[in-house]
C-alpha positions as CSV (number, residue, x, y, z in Angstrom):
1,X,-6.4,-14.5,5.6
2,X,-6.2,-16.7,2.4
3,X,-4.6,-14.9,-0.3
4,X,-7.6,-16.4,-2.9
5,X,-9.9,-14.1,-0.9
6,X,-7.5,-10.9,-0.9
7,X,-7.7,-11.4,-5.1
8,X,-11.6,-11.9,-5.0
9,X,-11.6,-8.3,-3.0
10,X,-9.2,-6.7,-4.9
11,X,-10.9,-7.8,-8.3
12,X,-14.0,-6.1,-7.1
13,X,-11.8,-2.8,-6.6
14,X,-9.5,-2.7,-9.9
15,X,-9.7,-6.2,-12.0
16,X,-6.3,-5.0,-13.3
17,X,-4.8,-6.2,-10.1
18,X,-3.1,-9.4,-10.1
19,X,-0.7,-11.4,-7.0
20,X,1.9,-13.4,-7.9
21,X,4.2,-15.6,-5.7
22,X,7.8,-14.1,-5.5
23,X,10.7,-13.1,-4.0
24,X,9.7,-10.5,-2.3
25,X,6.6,-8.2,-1.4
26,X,6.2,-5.7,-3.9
27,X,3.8,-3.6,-5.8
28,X,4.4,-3.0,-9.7
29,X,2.9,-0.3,-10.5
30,X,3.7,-0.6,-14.0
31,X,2.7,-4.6,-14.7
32,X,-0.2,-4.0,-11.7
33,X,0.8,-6.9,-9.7
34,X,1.4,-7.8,-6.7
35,X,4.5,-9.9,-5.5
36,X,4.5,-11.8,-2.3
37,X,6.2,-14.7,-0.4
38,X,5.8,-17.1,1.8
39,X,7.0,-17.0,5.4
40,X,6.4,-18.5,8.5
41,X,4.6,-15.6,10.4
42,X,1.4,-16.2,8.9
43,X,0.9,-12.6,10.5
44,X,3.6,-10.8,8.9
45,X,2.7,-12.5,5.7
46,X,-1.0,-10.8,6.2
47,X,0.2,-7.8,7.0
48,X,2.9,-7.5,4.2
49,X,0.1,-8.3,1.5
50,X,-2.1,-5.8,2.8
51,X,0.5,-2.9,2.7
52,X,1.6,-4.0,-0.8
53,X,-2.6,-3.9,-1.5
54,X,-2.8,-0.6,0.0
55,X,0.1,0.7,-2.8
56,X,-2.2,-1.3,-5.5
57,X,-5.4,0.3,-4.5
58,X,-3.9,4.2,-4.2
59,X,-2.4,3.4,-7.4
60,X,1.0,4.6,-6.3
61,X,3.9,5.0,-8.7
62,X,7.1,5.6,-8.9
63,X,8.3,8.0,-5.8
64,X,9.5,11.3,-6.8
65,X,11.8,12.2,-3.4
66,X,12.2,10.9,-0.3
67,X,9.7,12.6,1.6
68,X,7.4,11.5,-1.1
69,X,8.3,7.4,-0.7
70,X,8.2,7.6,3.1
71,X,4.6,9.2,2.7
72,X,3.5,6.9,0.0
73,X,4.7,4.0,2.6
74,X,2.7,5.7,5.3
75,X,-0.3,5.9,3.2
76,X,-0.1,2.3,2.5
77,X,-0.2,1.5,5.9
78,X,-3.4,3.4,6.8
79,X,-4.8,2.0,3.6
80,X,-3.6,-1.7,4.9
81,X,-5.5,-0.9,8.2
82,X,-9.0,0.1,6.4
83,X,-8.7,-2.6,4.6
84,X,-7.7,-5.6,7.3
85,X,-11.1,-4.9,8.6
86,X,-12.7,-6.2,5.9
87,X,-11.1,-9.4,6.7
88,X,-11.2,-9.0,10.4
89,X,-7.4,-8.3,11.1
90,X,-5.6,-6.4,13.0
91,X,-2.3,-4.6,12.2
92,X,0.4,-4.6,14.7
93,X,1.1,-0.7,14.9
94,X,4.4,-1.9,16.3
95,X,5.3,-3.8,13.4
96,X,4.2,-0.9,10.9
97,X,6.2,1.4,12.9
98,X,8.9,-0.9,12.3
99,X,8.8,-1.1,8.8
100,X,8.2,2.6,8.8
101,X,11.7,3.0,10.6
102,X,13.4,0.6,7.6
103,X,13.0,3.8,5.8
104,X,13.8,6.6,7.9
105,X,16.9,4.7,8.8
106,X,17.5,4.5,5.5
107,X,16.7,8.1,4.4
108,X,18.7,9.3,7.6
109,X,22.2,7.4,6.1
110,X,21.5,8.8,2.3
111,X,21.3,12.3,3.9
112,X,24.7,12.4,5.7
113,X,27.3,14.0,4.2
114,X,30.1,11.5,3.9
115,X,32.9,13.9,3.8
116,X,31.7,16.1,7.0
117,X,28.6,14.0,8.4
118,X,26.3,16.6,8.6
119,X,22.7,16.0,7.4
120,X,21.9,17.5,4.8
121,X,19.0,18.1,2.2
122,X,17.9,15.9,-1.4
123,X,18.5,18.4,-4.2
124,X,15.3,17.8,-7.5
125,X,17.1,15.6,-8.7
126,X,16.2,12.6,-6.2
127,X,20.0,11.3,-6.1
128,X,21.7,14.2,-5.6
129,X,22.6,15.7,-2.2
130,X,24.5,18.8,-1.4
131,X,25.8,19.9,2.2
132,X,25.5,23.1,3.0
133,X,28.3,22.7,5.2
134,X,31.5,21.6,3.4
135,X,29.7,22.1,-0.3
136,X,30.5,18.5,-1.1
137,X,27.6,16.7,-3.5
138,X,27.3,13.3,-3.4
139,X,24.5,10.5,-5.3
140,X,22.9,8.1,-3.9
141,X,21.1,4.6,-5.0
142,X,17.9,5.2,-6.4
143,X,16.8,1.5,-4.9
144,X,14.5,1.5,-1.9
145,X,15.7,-2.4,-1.5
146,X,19.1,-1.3,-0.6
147,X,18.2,-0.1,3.2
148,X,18.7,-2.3,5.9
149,X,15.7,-4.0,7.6
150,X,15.1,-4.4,11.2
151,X,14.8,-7.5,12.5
152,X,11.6,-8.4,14.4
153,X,11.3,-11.3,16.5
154,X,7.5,-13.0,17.1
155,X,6.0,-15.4,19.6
């Protein structure tokens, strides 16, 4: 997929919607662009700009609560999928479920207690936790970038 043809598409759904080459892949919902990278696995690179499309076109924002970002992720994805058929790709469901698992992994470590190591449940306010257990609180980041990422190897 050449990225020239993604922007044509994605003009003709919101002409708000801009890519620009960065660091990373990541929707701004608040400038309405688009970062993305180059990397090696053409593939990946597809598939990456196609999730981060899928965020643009739902118009997602800012997550409220865990549960919220890992269903905003997951919608992206199925979004990602309608839309790779307009350029005739296909998604490795592997690799999505991989991504997908960046985040639970993550989410899983933010919700153990680090005095007792019981999991335990986000209070509203989304950096606050509070075992139930041992009654300690504790805050975490508010950064989704600060989860580890699994590392997937390609032929």
């Amino acid at each position: 997929m050449k990225i020239k043809d993604l922007e044509t598409y994605l003009k003709t759904i919101n002409p708000a919607i801009k890519l620009k080459k960065g660091q990373d892949f990541h929707w701004s919902p608040k400038d309405q662009v688009i970062s993305y990278r180059l990397i090696t696995s053409k593939d990946i690179q597809d598939w990456s700009l196609l999730h981060e499309a899928g965020h643009a076109i739902l118009n997602h924002q800012n997550f409220t609560n865990d549960f919220n970002l890992l269903d905003k992720e997951l919608q992206a994805w199925e979004e990602a999928k309608r839309i790779s058929q307009h350029f005739n790709l296909k998604i490795d469901q592997n690799h999505i479920e991989n991504c997908l698992d960046t985040y639970r992994d993550w989410l899983d470590r933010r919700s153990q207690c680090p005095k007792c190591g019981l999991k335990s449940i986000q209070q509203a306010n989304q950096l606050t936790y509070h075992c139930y257990n041992c009654q300690s609180d504790w805050q975490v980041s508010d950064s989704r970038h600060h989860r580890s990422y699994r590392i997937q190897k390609f032929n």
